[in-house]
C-alpha positions in Angstrom: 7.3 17.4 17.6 5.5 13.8 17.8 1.7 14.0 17.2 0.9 13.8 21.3 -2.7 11.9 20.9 -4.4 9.1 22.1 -5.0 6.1 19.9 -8.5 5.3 21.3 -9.5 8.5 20.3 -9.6 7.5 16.9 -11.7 3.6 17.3 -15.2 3.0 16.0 -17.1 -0.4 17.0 -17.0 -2.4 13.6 -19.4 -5.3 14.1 -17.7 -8.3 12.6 -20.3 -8.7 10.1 -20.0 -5.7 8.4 -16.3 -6.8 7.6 -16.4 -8.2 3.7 -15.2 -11.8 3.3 -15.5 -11.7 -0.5 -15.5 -8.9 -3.5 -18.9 -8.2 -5.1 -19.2 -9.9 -8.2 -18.3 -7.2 -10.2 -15.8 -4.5 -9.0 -17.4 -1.6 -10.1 -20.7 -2.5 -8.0 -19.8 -1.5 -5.1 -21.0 1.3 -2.8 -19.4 4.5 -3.0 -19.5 7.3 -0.5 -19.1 10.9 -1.4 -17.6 13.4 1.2 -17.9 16.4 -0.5 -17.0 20.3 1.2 -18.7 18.7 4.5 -22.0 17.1 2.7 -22.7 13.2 2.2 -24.3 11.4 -0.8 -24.4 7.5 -1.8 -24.0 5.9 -4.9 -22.7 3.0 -6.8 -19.0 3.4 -8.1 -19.8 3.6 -11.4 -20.6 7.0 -10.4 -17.4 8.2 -9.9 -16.9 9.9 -13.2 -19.7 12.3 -12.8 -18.1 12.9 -9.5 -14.8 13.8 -10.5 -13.8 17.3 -11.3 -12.9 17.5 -14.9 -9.9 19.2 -13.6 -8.4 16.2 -12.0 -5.1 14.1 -11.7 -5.7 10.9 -10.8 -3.0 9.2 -9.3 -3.0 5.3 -8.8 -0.5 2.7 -7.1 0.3 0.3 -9.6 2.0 -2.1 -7.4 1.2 -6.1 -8.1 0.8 -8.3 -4.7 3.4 -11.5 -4.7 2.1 -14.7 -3.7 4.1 -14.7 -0.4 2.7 -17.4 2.0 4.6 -20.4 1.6 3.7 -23.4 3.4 6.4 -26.4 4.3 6.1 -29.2 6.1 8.6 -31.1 8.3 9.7 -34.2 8.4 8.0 -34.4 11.9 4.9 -33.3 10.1 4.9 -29.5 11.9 3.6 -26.8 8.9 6.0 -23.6 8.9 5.1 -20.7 7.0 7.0 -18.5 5.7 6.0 -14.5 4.4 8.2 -13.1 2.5 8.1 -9.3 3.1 11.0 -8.1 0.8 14.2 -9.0 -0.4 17.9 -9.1 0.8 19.8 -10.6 -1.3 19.9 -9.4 -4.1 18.0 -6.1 -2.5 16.3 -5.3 -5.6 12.7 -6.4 -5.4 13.2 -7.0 -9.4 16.9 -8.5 -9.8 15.4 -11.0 -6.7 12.5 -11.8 -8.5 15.0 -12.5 -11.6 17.2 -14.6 -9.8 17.5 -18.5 -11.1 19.2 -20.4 -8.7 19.1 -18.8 -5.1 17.9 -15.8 -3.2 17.1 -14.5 0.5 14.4 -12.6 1.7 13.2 -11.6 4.8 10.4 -13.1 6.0 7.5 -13.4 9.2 7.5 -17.3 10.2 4.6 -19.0 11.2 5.0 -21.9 14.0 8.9 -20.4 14.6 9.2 -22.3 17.9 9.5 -25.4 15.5 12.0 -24.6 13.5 14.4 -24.3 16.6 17.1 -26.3 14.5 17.7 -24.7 11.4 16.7 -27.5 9.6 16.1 -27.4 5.8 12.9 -27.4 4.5 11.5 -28.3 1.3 9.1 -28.7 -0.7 8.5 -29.6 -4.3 6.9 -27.3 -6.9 6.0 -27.7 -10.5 7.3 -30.8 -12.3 8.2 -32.2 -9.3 11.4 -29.3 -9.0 12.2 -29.0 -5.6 12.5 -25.8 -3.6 14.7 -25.4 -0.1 14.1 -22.7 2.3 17.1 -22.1 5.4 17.5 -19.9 7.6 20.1 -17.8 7.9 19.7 -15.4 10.5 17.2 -14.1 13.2 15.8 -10.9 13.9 13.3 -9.3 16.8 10.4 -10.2 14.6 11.8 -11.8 11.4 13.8 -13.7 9.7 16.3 -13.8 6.8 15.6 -17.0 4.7 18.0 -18.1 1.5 15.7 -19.8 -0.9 17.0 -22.5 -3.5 15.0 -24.4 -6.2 15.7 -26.5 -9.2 15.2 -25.9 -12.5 15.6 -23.0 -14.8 12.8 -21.4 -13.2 13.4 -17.2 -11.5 11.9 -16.9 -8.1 8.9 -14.7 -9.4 7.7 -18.4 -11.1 9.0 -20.1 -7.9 6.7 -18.0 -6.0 3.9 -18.4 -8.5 3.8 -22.2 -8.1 5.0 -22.7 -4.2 3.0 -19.8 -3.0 -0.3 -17.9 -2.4 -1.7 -14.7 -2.2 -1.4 -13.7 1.2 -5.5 -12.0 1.8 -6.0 -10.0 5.2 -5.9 -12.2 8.0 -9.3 -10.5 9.1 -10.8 -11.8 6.1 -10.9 -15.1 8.3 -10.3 -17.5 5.7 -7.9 -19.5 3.4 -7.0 -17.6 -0.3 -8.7 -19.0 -2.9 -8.4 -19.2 -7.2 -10.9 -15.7 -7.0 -8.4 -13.5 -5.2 -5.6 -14.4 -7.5 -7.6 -12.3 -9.5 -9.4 -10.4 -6.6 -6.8 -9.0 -4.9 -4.9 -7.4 -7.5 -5.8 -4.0 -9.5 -7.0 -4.4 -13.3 -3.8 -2.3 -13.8 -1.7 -4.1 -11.2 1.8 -4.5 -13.1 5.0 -4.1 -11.1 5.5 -7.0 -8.6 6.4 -6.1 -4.7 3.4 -5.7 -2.1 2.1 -8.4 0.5 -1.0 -6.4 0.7 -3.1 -5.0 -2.2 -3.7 -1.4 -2.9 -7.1 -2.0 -1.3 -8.9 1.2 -3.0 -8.0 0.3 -6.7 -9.7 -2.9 -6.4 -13.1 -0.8 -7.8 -11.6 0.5 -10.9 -12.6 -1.7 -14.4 -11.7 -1.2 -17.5 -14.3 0.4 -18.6 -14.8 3.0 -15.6 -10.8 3.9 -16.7 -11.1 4.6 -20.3 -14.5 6.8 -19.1 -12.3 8.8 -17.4 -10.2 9.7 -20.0 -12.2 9.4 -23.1 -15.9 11.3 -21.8 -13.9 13.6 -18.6 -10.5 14.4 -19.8 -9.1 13.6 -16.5 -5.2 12.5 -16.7 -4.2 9.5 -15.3 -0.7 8.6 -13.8 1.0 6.0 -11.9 3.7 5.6 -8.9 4.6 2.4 -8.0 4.9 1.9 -4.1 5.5 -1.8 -2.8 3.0 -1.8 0.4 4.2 -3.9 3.4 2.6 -5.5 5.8 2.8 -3.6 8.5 0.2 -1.2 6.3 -2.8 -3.0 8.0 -1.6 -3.5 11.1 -3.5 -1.9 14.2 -1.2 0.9 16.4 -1.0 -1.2 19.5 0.6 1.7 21.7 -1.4 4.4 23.9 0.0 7.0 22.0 1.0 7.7 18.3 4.1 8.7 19.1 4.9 5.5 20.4 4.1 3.8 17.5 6.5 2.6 15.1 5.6 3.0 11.4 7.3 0.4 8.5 9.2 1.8 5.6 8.1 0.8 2.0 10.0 1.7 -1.0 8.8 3.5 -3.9 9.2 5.3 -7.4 7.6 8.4 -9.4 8.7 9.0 -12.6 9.4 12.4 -14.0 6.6 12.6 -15.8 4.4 12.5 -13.0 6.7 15.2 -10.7 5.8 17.6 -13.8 2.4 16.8 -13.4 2.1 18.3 -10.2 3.7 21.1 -11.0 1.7 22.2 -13.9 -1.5 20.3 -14.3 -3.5 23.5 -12.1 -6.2 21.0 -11.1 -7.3 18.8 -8.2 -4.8 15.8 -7.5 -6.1 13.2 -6.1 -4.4 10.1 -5.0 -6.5 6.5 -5.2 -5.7 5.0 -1.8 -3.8 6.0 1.2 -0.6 4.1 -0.5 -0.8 6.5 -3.3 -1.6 9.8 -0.9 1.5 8.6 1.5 3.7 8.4 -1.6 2.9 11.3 -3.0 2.7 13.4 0.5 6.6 12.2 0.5 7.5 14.2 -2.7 7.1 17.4 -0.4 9.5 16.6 1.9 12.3 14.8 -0.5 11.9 18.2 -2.2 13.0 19.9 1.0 16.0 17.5 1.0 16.7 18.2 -2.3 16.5 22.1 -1.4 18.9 21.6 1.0 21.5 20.1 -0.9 20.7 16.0 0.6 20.3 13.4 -1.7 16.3 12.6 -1.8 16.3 9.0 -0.6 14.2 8.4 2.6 11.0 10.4 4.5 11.3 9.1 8.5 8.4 8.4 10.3 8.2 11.5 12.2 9.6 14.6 9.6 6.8 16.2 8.5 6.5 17.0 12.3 10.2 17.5 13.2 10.4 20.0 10.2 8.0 22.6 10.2 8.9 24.5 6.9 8.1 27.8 4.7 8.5 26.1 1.3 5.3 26.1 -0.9 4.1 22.5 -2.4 5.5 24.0 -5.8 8.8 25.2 -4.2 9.6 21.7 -2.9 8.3 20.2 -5.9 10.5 22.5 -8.2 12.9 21.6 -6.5 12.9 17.7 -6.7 12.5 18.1 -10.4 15.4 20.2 -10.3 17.4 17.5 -8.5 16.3 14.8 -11.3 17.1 17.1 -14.4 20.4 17.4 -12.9 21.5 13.7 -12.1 19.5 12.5 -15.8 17.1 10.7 -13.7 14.0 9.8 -15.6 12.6 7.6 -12.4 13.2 8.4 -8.7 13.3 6.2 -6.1 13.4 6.4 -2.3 11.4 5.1 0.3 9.1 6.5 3.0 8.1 5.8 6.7 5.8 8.6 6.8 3.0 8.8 9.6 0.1 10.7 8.2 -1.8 12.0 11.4 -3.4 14.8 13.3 -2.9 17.7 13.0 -0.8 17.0 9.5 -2.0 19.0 6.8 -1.4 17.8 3.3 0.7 19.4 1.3 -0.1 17.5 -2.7 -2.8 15.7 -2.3 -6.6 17.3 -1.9 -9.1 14.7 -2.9 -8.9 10.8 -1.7 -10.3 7.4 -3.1 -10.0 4.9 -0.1 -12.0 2.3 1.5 -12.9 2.3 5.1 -10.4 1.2 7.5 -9.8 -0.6 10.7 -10.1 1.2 13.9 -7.2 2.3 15.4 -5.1 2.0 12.5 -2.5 4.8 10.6 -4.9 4.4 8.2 -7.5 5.8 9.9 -5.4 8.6 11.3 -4.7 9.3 7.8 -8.4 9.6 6.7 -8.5 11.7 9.8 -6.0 14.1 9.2 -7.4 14.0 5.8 -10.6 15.5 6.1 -10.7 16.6 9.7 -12.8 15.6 12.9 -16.2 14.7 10.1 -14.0 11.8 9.6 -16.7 10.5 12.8 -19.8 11.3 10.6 -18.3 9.6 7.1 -18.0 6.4 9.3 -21.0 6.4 11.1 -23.3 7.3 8.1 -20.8 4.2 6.2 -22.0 1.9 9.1 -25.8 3.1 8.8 -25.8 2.6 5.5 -24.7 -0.7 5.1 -21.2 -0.2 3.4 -18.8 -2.5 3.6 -16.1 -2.5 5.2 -12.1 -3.0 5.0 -9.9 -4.4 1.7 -12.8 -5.7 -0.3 -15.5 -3.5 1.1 -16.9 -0.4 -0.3 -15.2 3.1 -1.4 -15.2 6.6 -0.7 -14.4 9.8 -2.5 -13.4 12.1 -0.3 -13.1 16.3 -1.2 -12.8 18.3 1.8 
C-alpha cells in the first residue's frame, strides 16, 4: 500500500541564506558531514577516503547536464523559453542528440500564454545558422517542440551554442561561464539530465584516483538521466498523492556482477545513483517472474511486499541479461523512496542536503531513519551549506 504520511512532517526551516549561490572555489573544499551507526563528526571532503571502508563499492551517476534553456524572442519582442526535458522524436536521448537536420523534444515553456499562435520562432546560432523552434502539440504541463537549424551541425552542438545550463531556480540567479563547468561532475560523460547529480559535484581528480590507488575501493558507473521534476517540492498533503516523474537509465553487466560478489559495503554517490540502483531489486523480481525488466512504478516497492533476498533478485536480473546477450540494461524508474521503505542494495549514501519537503528528503529519511532530524539540525548549526552546490554528507547507518 501507498506510504500514508504527511508531508509536513518531513520540513525543516532553511533560512535563505544558508542556501549556496555559488561552488566553493575548489570542489573538494567543502564541508562534509559524517553519519556514522548513529554518531556525528565534521570534516572537509578531502576526508572521505579515510572514511570509507576499504571494503566499499562506490557507485557514481555519470550522467552529463544538457544546456536546455533556450531563449527566443518574438517578433513582438515577448522572450519564450523553452526546457527541453527529453526527447520524442527520435526517443533516443543519443540518436536525438545525433540528429542534423530536425528533431522534437518535449519541453516546459516559459511565457506560454504568448505563444498562443503557433508562431515560429527563431533564433540564430553560431555563424549566423539559424535555428526554428514550432510547436507541435500541447500537453497538461508541456509541450512537444520540433526543432530545425541550418548547417551541418547535430542538435547536441545546436544545444551547445543556442542554449544554457539550466542551474536550480533557487539558486536565484542567471547561469554563468563557471557552472558550465560547475555544474557538471569531473567524470560527467553521457549527455541527458536537466539537473546535475548534485552529490558528485565534490569528487576531483585527485580524491578519485586516492580511492583506488591508497584504499582499493572499486569504482563503477550507471548512467541515469535526472529530470526535472528531481528537485521539485511534493506539493500534496500526503505522499501518496504525490506524483513522482520517470527517468531512464542503464547499468551495465559489469556492475550487476558487482553486487553480487563484491561482499562489501555499496554505496551509491547521490540519491540518483541510490534510486537507480534500489530499482535493480525490483526489475529482478520481474525478471523472476518471467516480465521483461523495463520499468519500476512509483508505488511497487509498496504494492509488492516480497520474500526474495537482494541476491536472489539480483541473480536473477543477471540471469535475464546472460540470456538475451545483453551487455547493458536499460529501463527506467519512477520509484518513490519513502518511509517506512527499507533498502534493499544500497547501505552507505553520499548526498547533499536537500530541500524540505522534497522526495529527496523522504529518501534521506527512509535512509537512515527518524536521526535524519539531528543530521539536519547539527548541518544547520554548523554552518553547512545547503542544496546543489552546498556541502556533503556520508551517511552509514
Amino acid at each position: 500500500m501507498k506510504p500514508d504520511i504527511f508531508i509536513a512532517d518531513y520540513t525543516y526551516t532553511l533560512p535563505d541564506e544558508r542556501i549556496a549561490r555559488y561552488p566553493e572555489a575548489e570542489r573538494d573544499q567543502s564541508k562534509l558531514l559524517c553519519y556514522r551507526g548513529g554518531s556525528i563528526t565534521q570534516h572537509r571532503f578531502t576526508a572521505l577516503p579515510d572514511l570509507l571502508p576499504d571494503d566499499t563499492l562506490l557507485i557514481f551517476n555519470n550522467t552529463r547536464v544538457i544546456s536546455a534553456r533556450m531563449l527566443f524572442r518574438k517578433a513582438s519582442g515577448a522572450l519564450i523559453e523553452l526546457f527541453c526535458l527529453e526527447p520524442v522524436l527520435p526517443a533516443n536521448f543519443e540518436q536525438s542528440f545525433g540528429s542534423t537536420e530536425s528533431c522534437v523534444w518535449k519541453c516546459t515553456v516559459g511565457n506560454l500564454k504568448r505563444w498562443k499562435d503557433n508562431s515560429l520562432l527563431q533564433k540564430e546560432i553560431a555563424g549566423g545558422q539559424l535555428l526554428t523552434a514550432e510547436m507541435t502539440s500541447k500537453q497538461d504541463d508541456s509541450v512537444h517542440v520540433r526543432f530545425r537549424w541550418t548547417g551541418a551541425l547535430s542538435f547536441a552542438q545546436v544545444m551547445e551554442a543556442a542554449g544554457a545550463i539550466p542551474i536550480p531556480p533557487y539558486l536565484k540567479r542567471e547561469a554563468d561561464a563557471q557552472d558550465a563547468v560547475r555544474y557538471q561532475t569531473v567524470y560527467a560523460q553521457y549527455k541527458g539530465s536537466v539537473a546535475a547529480p548534485t552529490a558528485g559535484l565534490h569528487f576531483t581528480k585527485n580524491i578519485l584516483n586516492q580511492l583506488v590507488e591508497r584504499k582499493k575501493i572499486q569504482l563503477s558507473e550507471v548512467t541515469l538521466h535526472v529530470g526535472a521534476g528531481t528537485f521539485r517540492p511534493v506539493k500534496t498533503a500526503t505522499v501518496g498523492e504525490h506524483v513522482m516523474h520517470s527517468e531512464p537509465f542503464s547499468v551495465s553487466r559489469r556492475v550487476v556482477e558487482q553486487l553480487l560478489t563484491h561482499g562489501g559495503q555499496t554505496i551509491a554517490v547521490g540519491t540518483t545513483s541510490a534510486r537507480m540502483l534500489e530499482s535493480l531489486y525490483f526489475l529482478g523480481l520481474q525478471c523472476a517472474d518471467g516480465e521483461n525488466p523495463t520499468q519500476v512504478t512509483q508505488w511497487t516497492p509498496y504494492e509488492h511486499i516480497r520474500s526474495e533476498t537482494p541476491q536472489q533478485a539480483i541473480e536473477a536480473l543477471l540471469g535475464y541479461m546472460d540470456k538475451n546477450g545483453l551487455d547493458t540494461l536499460h529501463a527506467a524508474t519512477q520509484i518513490l523512496l519513502a518511509p517506512p521503505y527499507r533498502f534493499k542494495i544500497v547501505n552507505g549514501l553520499i548526498t547533499n542536503f536537500h530541500q524540505p519537503q522534497s522526495t529527496l528528503l523522504l529518501l534521506i529519511a527512509a535512509f537512515v531513519g527518524k536521526p535524519w532530524r539531528s543530521i539536519y539540525d547539527y548541518a544547520l548549526s554548523h554552518d553547512f551549506r545547503f542544496l546543489s552546490y552546498g556541502d556533503s554528507s556520508l551517511l552509514l547507518p
